[in-house]
C-alpha positions in Angstrom: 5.5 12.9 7.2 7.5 10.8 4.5 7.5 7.4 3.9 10.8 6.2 3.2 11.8 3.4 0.9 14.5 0.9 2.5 17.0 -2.2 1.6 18.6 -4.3 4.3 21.9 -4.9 3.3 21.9 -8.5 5.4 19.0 -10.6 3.7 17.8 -8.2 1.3 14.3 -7.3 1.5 13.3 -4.3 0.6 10.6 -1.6 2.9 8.6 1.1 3.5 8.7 2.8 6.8 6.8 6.0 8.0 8.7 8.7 9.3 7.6 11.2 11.7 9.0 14.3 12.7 12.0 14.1 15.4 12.1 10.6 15.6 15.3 9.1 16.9 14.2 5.7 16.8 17.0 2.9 14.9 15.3 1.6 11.7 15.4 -2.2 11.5 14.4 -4.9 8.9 11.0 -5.9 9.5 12.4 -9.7 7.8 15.3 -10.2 10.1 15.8 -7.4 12.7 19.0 -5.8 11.4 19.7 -2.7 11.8 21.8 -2.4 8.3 19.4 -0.9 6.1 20.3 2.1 3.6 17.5 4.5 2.4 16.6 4.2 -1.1 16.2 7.1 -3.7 12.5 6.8 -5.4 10.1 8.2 -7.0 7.9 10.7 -6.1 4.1 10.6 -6.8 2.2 13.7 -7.0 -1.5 13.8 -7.5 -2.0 15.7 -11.0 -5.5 17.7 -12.0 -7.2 14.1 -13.2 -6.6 12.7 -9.8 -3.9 10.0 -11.1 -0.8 9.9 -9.5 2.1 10.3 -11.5 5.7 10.0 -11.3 7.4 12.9 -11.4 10.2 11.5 -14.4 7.7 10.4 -16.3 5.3 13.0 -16.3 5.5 14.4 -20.0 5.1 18.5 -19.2 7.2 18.9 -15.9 5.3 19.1 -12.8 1.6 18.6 -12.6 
């Protein structure tokens, strides 16, 4: 289940939202109710051997 990083392209606020499995349910701005919202591209954290998170760009050996 991925949480997916959103902008609202009407007041511009900027969300998380959970996403389960088959859901056909219209993502909306939690600010203003709009349904114009695009998905975001970020960055994926992956918990590495020492138990910190780390970002997979940064991460100075490839994946963890």
């Amino acid at each position: 289940m991925p949480i997916y990083e959103y902008c609202c392209e009407a007041c511009g606020s900027t969300f998380e939202k959970l996403v389960f499995a088959g859901d056909k349910e219209e993502i909306t701005c939690p600010c203003c109710k709009s349904p114009k919202v695009k998905k975001q591209v970020s960055c994926v954290s992956f918990m590495g051997s020492a138990g910190v998170g780390k970002c997979a760009s940064s991460a100075p050996s490839g994946f963890s």
